[in-house]
Biotite code that builds the C-alpha atoms (Angstrom):
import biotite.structure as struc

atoms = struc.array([
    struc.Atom([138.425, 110.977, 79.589], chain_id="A", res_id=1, res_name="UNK", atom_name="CA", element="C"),
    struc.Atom([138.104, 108.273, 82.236], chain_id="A", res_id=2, res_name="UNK", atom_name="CA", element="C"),
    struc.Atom([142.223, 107.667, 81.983], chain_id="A", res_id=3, res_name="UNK", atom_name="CA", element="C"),
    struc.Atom([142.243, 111.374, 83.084], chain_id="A", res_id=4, res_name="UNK", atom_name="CA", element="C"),
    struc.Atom([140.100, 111.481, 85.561], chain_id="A", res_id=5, res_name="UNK", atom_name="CA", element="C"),
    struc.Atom([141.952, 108.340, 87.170], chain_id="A", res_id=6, res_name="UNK", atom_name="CA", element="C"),
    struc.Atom([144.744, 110.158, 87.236], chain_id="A", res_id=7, res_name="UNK", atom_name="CA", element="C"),
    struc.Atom([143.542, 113.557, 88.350], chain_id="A", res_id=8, res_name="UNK", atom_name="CA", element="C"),
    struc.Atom([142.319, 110.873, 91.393], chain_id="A", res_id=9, res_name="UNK", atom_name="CA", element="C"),
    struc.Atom([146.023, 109.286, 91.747], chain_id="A", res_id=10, res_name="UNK", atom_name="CA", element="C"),
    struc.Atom([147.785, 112.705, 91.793], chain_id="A", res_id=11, res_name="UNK", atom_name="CA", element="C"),
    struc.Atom([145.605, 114.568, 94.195], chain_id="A", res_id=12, res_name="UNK", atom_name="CA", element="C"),
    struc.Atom([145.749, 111.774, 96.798], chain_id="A", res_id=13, res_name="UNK", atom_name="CA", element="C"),
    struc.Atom([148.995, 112.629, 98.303], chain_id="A", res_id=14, res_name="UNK", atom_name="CA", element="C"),
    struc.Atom([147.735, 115.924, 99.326], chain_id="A", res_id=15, res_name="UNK", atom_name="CA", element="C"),
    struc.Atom([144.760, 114.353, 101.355], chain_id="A", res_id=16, res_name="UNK", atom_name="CA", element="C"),
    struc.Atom([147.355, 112.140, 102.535], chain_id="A", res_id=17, res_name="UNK", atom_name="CA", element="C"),
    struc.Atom([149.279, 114.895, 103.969], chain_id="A", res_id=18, res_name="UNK", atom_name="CA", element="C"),
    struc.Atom([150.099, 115.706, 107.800], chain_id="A", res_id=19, res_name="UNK", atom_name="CA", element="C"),
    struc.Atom([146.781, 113.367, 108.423], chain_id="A", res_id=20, res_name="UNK", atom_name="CA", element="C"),
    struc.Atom([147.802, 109.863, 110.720], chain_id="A", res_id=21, res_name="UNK", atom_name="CA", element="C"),
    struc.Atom([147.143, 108.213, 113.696], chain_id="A", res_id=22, res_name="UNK", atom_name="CA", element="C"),
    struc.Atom([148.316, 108.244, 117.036], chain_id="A", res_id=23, res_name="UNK", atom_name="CA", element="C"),
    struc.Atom([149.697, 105.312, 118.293], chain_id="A", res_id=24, res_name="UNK", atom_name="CA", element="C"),
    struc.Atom([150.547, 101.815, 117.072], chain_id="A", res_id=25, res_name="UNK", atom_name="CA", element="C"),
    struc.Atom([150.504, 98.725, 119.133], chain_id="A", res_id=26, res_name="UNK", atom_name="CA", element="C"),
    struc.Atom([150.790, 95.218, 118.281], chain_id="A", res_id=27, res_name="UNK", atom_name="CA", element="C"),
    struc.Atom([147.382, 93.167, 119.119], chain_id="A", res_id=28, res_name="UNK", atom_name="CA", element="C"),
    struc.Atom([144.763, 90.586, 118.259], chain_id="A", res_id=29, res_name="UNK", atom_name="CA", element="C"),
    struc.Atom([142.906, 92.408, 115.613], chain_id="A", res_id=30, res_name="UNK", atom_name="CA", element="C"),
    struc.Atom([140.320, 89.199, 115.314], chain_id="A", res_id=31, res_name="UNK", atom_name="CA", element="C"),
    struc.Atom([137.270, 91.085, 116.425], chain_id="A", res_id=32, res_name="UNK", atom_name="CA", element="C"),
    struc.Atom([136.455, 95.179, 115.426], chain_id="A", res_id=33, res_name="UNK", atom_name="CA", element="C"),
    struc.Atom([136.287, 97.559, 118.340], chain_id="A", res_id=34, res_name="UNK", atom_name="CA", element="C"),
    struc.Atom([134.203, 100.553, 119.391], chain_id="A", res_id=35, res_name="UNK", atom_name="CA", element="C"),
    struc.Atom([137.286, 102.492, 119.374], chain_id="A", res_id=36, res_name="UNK", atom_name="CA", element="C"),
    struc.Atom([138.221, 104.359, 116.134], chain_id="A", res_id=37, res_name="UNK", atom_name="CA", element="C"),
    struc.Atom([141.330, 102.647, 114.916], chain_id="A", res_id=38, res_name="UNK", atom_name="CA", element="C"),
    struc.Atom([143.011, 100.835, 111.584], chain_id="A", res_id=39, res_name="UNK", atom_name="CA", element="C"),
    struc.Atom([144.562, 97.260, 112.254], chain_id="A", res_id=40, res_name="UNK", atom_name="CA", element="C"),
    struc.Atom([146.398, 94.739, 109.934], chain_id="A", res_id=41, res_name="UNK", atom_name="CA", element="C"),
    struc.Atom([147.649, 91.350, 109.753], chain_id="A", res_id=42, res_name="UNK", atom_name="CA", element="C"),
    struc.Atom([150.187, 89.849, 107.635], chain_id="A", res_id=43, res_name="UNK", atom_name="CA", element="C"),
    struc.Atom([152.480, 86.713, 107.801], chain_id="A", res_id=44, res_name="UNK", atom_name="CA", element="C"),
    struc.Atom([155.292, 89.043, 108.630], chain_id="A", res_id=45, res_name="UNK", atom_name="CA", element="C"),
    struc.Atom([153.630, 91.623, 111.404], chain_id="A", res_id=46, res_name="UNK", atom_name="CA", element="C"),
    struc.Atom([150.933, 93.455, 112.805], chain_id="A", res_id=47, res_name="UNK", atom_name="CA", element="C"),
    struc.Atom([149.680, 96.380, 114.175], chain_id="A", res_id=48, res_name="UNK", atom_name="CA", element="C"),
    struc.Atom([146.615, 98.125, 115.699], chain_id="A", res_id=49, res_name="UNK", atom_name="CA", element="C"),
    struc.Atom([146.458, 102.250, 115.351], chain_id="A", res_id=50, res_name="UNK", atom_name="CA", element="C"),
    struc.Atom([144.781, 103.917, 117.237], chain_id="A", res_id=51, res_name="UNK", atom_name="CA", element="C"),
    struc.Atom([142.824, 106.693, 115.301], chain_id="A", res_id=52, res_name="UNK", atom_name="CA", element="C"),
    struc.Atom([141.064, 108.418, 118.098], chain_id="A", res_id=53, res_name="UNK", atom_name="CA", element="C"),
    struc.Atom([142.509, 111.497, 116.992], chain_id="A", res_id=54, res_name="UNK", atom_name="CA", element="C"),
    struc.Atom([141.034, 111.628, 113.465], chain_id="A", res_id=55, res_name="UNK", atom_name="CA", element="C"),
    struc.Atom([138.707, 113.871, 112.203], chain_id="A", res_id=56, res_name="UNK", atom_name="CA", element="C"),
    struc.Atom([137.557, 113.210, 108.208], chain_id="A", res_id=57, res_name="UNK", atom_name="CA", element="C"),
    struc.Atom([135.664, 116.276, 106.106], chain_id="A", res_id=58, res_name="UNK", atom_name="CA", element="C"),
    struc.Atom([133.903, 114.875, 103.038], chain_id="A", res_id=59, res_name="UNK", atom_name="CA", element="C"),
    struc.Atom([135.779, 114.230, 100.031], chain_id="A", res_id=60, res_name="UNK", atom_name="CA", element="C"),
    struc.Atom([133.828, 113.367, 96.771], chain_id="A", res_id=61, res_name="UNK", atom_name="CA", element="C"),
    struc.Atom([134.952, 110.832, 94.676], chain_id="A", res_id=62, res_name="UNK", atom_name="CA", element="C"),
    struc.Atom([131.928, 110.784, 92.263], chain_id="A", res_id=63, res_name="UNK", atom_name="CA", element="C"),
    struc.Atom([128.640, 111.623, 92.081], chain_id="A", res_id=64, res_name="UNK", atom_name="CA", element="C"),
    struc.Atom([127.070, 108.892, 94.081], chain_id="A", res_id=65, res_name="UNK", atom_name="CA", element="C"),
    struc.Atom([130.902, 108.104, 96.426], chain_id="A", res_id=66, res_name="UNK", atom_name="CA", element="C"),
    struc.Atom([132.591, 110.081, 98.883], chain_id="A", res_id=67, res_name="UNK", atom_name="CA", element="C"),
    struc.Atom([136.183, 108.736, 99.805], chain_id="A", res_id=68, res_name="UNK", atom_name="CA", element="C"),
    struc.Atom([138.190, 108.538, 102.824], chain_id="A", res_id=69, res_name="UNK", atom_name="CA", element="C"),
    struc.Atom([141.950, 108.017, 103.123], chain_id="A", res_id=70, res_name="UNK", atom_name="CA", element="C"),
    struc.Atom([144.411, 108.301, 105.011], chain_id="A", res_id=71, res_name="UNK", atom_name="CA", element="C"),
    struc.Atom([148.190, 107.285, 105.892], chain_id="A", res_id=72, res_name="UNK", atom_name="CA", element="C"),
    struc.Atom([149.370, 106.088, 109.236], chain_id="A", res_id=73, res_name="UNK", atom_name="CA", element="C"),
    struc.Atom([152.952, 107.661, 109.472], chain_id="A", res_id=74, res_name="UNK", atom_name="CA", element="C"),
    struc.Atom([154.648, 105.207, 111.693], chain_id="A", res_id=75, res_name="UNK", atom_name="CA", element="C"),
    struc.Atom([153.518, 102.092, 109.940], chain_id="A", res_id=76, res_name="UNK", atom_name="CA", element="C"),
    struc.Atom([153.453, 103.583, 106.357], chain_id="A", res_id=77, res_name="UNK", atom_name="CA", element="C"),
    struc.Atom([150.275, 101.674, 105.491], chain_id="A", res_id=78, res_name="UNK", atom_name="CA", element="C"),
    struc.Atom([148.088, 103.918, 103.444], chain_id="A", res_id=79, res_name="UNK", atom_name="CA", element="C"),
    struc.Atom([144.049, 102.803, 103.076], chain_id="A", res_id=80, res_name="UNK", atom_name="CA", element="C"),
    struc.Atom([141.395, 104.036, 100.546], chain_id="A", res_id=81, res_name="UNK", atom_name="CA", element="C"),
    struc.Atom([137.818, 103.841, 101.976], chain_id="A", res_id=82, res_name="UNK", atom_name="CA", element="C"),
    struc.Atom([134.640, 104.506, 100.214], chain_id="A", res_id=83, res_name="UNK", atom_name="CA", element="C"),
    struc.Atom([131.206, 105.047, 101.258], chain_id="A", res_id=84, res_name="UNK", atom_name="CA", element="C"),
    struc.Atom([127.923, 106.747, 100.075], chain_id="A", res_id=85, res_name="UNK", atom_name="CA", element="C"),
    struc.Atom([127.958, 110.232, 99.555], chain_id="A", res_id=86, res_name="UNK", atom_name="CA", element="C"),
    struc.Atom([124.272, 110.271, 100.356], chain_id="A", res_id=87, res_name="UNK", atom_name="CA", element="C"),
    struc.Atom([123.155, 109.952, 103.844], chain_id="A", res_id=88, res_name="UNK", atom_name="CA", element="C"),
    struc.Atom([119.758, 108.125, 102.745], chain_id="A", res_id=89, res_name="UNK", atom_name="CA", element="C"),
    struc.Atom([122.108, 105.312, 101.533], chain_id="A", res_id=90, res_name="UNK", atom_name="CA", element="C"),
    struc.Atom([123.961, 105.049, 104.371], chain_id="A", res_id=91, res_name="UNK", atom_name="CA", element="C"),
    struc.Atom([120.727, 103.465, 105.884], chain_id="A", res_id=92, res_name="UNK", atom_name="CA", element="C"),
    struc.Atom([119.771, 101.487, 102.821], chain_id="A", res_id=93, res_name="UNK", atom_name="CA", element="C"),
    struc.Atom([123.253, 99.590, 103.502], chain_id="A", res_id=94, res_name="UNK", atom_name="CA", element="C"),
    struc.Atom([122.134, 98.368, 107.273], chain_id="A", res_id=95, res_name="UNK", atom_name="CA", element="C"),
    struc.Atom([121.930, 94.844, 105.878], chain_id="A", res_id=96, res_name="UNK", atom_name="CA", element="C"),
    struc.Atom([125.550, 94.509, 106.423], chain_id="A", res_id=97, res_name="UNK", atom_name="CA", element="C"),
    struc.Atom([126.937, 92.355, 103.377], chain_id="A", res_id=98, res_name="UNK", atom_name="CA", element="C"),
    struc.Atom([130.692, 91.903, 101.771], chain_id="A", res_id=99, res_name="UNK", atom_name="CA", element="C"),
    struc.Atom([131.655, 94.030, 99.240], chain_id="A", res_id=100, res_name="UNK", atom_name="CA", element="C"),
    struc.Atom([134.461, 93.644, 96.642], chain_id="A", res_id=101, res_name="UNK", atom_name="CA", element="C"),
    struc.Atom([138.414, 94.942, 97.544], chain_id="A", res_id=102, res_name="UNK", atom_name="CA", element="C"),
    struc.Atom([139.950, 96.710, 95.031], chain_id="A", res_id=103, res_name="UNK", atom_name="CA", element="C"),
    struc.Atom([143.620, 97.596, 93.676], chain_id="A", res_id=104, res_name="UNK", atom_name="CA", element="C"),
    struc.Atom([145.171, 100.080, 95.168], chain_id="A", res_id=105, res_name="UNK", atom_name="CA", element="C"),
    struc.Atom([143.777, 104.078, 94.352], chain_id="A", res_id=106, res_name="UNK", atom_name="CA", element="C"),
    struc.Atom([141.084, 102.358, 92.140], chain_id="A", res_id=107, res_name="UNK", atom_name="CA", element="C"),
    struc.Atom([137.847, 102.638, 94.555], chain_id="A", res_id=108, res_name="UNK", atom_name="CA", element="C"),
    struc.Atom([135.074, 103.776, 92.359], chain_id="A", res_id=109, res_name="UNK", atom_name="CA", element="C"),
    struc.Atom([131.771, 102.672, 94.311], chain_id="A", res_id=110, res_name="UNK", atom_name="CA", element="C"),
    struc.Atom([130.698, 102.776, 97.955], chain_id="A", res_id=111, res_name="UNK", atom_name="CA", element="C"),
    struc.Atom([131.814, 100.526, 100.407], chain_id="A", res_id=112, res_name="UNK", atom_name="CA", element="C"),
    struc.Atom([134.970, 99.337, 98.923], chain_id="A", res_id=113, res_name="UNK", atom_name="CA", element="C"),
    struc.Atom([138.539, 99.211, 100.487], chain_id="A", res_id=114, res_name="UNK", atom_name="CA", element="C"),
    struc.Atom([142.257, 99.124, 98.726], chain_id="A", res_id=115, res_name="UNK", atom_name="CA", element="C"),
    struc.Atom([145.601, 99.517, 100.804], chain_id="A", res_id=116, res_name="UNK", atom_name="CA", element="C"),
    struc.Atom([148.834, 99.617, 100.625], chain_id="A", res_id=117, res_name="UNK", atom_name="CA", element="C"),
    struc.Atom([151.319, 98.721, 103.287], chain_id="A", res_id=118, res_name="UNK", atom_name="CA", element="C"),
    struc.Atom([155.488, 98.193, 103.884], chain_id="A", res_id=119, res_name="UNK", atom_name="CA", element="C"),
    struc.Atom([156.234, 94.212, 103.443], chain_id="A", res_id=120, res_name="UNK", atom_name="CA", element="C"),
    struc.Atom([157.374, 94.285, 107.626], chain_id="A", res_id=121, res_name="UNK", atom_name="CA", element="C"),
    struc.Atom([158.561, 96.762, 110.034], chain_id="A", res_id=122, res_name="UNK", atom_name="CA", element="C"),
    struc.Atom([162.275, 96.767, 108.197], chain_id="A", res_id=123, res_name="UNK", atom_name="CA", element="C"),
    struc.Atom([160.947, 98.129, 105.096], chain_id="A", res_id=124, res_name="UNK", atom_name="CA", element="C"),
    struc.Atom([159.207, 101.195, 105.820], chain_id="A", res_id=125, res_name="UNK", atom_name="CA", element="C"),
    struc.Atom([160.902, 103.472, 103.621], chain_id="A", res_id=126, res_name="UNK", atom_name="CA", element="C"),
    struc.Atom([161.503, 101.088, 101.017], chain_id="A", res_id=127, res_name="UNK", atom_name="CA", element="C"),
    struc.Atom([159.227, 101.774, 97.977], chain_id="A", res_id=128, res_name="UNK", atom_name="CA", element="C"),
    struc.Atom([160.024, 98.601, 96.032], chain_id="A", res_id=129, res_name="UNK", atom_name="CA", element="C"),
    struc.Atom([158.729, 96.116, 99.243], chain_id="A", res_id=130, res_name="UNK", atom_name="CA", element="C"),
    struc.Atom([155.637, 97.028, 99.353], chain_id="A", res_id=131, res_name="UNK", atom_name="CA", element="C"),
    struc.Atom([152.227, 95.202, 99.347], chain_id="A", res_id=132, res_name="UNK", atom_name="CA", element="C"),
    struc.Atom([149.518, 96.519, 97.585], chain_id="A", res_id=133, res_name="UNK", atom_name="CA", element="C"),
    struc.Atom([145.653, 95.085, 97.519], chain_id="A", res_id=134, res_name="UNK", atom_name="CA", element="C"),
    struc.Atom([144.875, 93.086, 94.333], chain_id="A", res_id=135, res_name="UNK", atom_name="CA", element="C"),
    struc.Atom([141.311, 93.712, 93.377], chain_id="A", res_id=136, res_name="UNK", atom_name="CA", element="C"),
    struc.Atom([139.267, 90.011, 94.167], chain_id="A", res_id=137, res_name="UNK", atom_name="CA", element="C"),
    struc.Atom([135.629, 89.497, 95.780], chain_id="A", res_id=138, res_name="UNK", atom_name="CA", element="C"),
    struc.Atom([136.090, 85.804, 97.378], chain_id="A", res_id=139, res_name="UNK", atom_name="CA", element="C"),
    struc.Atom([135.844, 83.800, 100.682], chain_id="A", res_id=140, res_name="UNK", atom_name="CA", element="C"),
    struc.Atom([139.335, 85.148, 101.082], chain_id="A", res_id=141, res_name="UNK", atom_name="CA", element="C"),
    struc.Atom([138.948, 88.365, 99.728], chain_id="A", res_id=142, res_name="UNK", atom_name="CA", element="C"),
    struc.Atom([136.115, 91.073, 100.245], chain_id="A", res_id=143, res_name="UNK", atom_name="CA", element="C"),
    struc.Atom([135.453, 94.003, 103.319], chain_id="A", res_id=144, res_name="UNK", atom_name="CA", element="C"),
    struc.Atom([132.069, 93.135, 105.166], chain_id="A", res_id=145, res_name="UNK", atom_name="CA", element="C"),
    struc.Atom([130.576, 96.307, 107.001], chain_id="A", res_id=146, res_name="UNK", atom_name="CA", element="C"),
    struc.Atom([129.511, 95.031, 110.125], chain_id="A", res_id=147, res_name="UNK", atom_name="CA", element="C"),
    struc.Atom([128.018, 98.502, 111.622], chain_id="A", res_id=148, res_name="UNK", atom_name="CA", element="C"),
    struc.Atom([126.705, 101.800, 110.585], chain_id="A", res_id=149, res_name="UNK", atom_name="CA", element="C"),
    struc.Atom([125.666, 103.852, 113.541], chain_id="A", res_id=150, res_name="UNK", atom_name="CA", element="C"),
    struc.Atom([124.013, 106.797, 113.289], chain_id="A", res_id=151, res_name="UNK", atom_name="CA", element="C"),
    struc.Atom([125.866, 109.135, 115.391], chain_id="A", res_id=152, res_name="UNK", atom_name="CA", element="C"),
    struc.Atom([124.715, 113.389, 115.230], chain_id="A", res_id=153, res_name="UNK", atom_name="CA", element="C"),
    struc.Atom([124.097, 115.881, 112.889], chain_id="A", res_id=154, res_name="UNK", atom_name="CA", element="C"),
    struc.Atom([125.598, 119.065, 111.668], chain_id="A", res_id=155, res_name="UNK", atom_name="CA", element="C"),
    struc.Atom([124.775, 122.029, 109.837], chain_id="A", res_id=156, res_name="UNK", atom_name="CA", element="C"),
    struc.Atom([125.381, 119.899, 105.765], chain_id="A", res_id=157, res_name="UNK", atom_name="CA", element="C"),
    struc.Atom([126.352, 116.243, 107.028], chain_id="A", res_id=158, res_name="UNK", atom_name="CA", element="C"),
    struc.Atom([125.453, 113.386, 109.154], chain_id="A", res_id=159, res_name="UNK", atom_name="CA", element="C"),
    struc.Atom([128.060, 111.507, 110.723], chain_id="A", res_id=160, res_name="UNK", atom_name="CA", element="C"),
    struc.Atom([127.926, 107.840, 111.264], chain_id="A", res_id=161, res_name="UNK", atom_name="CA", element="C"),
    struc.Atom([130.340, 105.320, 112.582], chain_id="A", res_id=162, res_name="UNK", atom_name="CA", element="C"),
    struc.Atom([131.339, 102.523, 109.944], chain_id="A", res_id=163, res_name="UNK", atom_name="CA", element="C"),
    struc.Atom([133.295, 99.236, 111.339], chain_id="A", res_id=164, res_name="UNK", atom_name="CA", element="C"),
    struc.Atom([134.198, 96.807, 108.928], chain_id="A", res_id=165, res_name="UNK", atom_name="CA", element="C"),
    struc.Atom([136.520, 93.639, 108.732], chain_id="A", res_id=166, res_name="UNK", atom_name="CA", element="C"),
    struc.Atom([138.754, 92.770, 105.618], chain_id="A", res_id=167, res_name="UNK", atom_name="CA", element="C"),
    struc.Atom([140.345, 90.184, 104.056], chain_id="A", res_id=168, res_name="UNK", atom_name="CA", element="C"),
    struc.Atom([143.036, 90.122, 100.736], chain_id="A", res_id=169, res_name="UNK", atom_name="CA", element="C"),
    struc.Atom([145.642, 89.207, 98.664], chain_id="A", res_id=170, res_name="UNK", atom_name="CA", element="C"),
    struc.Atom([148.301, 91.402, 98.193], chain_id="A", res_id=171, res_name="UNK", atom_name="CA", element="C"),
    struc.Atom([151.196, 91.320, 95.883], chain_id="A", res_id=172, res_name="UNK", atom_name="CA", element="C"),
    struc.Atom([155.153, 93.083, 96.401], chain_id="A", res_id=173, res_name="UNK", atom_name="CA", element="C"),
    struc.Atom([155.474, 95.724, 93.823], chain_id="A", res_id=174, res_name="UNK", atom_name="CA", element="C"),
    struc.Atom([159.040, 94.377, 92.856], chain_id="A", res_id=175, res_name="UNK", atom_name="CA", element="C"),
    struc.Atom([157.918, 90.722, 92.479], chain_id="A", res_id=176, res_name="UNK", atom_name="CA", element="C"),
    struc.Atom([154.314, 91.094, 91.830], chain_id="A", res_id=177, res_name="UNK", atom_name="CA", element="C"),
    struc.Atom([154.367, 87.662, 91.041], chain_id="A", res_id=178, res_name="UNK", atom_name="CA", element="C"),
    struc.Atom([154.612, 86.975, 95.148], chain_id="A", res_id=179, res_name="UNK", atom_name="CA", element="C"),
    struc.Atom([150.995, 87.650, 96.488], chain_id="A", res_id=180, res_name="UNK", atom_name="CA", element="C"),
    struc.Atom([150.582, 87.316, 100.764], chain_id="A", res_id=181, res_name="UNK", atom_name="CA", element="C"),
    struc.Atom([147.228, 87.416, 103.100], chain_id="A", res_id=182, res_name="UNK", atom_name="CA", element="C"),
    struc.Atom([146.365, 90.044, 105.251], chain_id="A", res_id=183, res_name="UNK", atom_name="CA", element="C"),
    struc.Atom([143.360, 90.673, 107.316], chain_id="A", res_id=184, res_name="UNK", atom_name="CA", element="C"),
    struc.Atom([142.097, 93.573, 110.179], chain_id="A", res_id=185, res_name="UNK", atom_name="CA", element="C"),
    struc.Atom([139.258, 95.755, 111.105], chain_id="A", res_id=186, res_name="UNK", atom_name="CA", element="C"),
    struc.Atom([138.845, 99.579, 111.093], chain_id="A", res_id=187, res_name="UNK", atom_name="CA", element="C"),
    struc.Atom([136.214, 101.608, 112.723], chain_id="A", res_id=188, res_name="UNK", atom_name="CA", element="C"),
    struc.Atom([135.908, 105.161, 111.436], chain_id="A", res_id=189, res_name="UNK", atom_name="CA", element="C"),
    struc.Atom([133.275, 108.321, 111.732], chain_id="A", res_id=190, res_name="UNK", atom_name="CA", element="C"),
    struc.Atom([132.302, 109.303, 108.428], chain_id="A", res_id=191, res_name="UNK", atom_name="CA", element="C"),
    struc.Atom([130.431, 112.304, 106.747], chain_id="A", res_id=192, res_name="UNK", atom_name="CA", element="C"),
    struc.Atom([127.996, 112.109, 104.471], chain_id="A", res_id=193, res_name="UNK", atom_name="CA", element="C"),
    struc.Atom([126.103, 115.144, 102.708], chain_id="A", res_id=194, res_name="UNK", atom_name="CA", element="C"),
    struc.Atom([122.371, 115.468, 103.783], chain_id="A", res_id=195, res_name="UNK", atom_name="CA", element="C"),
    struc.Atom([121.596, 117.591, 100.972], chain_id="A", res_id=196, res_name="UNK", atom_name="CA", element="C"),
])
């Protein structure tokens, strides 16, 4: 049953996917996490810093206790899985700020943890076999640390806070999987959560 749910997960994420990016993509120091609602990344080949200004998430559950964000940025190809408390009340018990484990890619199950998947460099965009995907790890080197959760409004079922985090994995080429390479970045995103 669990296999199946997995993959019910896995198969509907390309539709929440869909026609949803960011703006604009610079190159920049992504070393400290800004105000500004964006998605950066580092890795020994290239960087980037999207601006997400633009974005706009509804709820999605992913369990009973999780709600899920993702998204994919359509000029860099990097696709993220976020995931955060579907209750508002633990949105607050979370304000001690701590490191939380990464996880392989599409395999979030509890709040605050992070998976991604991104080209190998700016050359290989459209290539599916070079790309990078987050090996699960909880380390010095590996973990996202939540280093904000601002309460920002309410609305008629949710309250919406902002959630800025900083990251740090290993991830390994899906054609030589054996070949594993750093990355780092921040994101800062507005998130629903129900208040029901």
């Amino acid at each position: 049953m669990k296999k199946i749910a997995k993959l019910t997960l896995v198969l509907s994420f390309p539709i929440l996917f869909f026609g949803v990016s960011c703006k604009k993509e610079t190159s920049t120091d992504n070393a400290s996490n800004s105000d500004a609602l964006h998605f950066s990344f580092k890795t020994p080949d290239w960087e980037r810093w999207v601006n997400c200004e633009l974005l706009d998430f509804e709820p999605i559950t992913l369990n009973d206790s999780t709600n899920i964000l993702a998204f994919n940025s359509a000029s860099t190809n990097a696709s993220l899985c976020f995931t955060y408390p579907k209750d508002s009340s633990k949105m607050f018990n979370n304000r001690e700020l701590k490191r939380f484990k990464i996880k392989s890619y599409y395999d979030n199950s509890e709040p605050f943890q992070f998976s991604l998947k991104l080209p190998l460099n700016q050359n290989s965009l459209n290539d599916l076999t070079k790309k990078l995907v987050s090996n699960e790890g909880f380390s010095d080197n590996e973990y996202i640390e939540v280093t904000e959760v601002k309460y920002i409004k309410s609305e008629a079922n949710n309250a919406v806070f902002r959630v800025k985090c900083n990251y740090k994995l290993n991830a390994r080429i899906i054609s030589t999987p054996e070949i594993s390479k750093p990355m780092s970045g921040t994101f800062t995103f507005l998130v629903r959560t129900s208040k029901i």
